[in-house]
N, C-alpha and C positions, 0 to 999 in steps of 0.2 A: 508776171503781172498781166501781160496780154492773152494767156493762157485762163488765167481765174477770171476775166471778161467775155471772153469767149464764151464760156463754159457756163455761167452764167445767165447771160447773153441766149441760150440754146435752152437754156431750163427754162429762161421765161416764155420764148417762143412757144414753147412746148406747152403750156400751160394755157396761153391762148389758145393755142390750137385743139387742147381739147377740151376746152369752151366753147369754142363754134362749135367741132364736132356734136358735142350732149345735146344744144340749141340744134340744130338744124338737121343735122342726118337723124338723130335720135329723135326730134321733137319732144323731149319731156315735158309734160306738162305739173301743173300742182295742180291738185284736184282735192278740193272739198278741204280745206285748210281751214275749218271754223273753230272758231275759241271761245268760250264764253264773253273772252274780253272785247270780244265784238258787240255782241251786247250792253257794254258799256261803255262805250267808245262812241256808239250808234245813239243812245239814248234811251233801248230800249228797255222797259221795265219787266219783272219776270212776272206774272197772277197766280 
């Protein structure tokens, strides 16, 4: 039991860890994520 905690335990670490990692050494960013449904969301009409 204290073995499948452990282990566990070290996969989630893990998982944080390469979350900062992506954020911060990597800086990813999103760029230019436009949807139409911004436009409607926004209120904007189309002409």
């Amino acid at each position: 039991m204290n073995a499948i905690v452990l282990i566990l335990g070290i996969l989630f670490l893990g998982l944080i860890l390469m979350g900062v990692y992506n954020v911060v050494v990597r800086k990813k960013k999103v760029e230019n994520m436009y949807t139409p449904f911004d436009d409607a969301t926004k209120g904007i009409k189309n002409k």
